[in-house]
N, C-alpha and C positions, 0 to 999 in steps of 0.2 A: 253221440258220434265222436269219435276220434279226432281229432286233429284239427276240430273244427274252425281255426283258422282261416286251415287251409281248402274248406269246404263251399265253394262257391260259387250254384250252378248261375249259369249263364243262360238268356234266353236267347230261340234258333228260330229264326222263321223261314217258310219260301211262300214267297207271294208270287202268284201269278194272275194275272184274267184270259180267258179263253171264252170261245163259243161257241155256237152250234157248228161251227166250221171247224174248230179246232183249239187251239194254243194260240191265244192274240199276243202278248207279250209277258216274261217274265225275267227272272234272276239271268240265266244263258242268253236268253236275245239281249241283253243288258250286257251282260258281258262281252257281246260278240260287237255289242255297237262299243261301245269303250275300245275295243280292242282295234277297231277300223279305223277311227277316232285318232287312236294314237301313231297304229300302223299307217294308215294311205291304202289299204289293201284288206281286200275282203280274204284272197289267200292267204298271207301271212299274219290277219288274225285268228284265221283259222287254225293255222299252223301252231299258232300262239296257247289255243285252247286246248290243243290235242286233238280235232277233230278233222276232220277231214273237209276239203273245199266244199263236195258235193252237198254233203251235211250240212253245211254252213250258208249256204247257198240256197237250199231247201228251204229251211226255217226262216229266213230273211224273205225269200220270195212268199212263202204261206202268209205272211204276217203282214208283210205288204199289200196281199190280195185280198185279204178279210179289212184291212183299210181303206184300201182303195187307192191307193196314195204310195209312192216312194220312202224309202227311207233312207236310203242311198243313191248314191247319183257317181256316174264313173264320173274320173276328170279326164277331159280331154291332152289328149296329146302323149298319154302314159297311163299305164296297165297301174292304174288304181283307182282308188274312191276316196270318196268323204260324205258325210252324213249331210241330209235335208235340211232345211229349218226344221221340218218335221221331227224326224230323227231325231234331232238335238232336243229338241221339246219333250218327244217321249220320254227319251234316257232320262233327262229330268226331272220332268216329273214323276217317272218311275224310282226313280233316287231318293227323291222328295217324298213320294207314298210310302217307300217301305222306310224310311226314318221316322216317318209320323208313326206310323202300325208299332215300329218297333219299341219306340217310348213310351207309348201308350201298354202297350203288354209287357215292358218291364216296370211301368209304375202300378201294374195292376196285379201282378206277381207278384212287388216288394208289399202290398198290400194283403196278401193272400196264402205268404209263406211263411216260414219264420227263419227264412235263413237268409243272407244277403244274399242278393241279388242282383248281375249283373247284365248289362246289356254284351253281345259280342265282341265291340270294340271296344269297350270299358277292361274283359277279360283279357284282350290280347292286351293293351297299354300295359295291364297288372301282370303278365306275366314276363312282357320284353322289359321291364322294367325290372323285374327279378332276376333274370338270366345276364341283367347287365350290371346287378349288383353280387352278383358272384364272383 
């Protein structure tokens, strides 16, 4: 190959768990609790995501209901939210799951390919670090 350098795939994963009921949690409900998290607001991180309130709405409710459990909680006194202890623990540990997985399948690639191998944020570091040595 060419340029080979510059040749250096990255490994991509999307982890979810779901069930007989449906989508129990994954990368977008992840997103969407980060996003409330940061926000105060299940609208504006919705709005955040590109998707729509009802969308967003939806999916948080499904997920909640195959729990059994909250994962958000309005706050009183103003048109917003914040995450459960729950919540907090999922995103967490969801955090924590897909870094594990993700290590694990690029030490098992760099074992199994013959080309460097990186993880996703390994590749973004190598390339903002390129664009800033231009």
């Amino acid at each position: 190959m060419s340029g080979e350098e510059e040749f250096c795939p990255r490994v991509r994963l999307n982890l979810w768990l779901d069930t007989e009921e449906g989508m129990l949690f994954g990368l977008g409900r992840a997103q969407l609790l980060e996003q409330i998290e940061k926000q105060g607001s299940l609208n504006k991180a919705a709005k955040e995501l590109g998707m729509s309130y009802r969308a967003a709405w939806g999916r948080l409710k499904n997920t909640e209901e195959v729990l059994g459990d909250s994962l958000v909680l309005k706050t009183r006194g103003r048109k917003g939210c914040s995450l459960t202890p729950l919540g907090e623990r999922v995103l967490e540990d969801y955090r924590q799951w897909v870094q594990e997985v993700e290590n694990f399948a690029v030490m098992t690639a760099r074992k199994s390919f013959p080309w460097k191998i990186t993880s996703f944020e390994e590749d973004m570091e190598r390339i903002k670090n390129k664009k800033e040595e231009e």
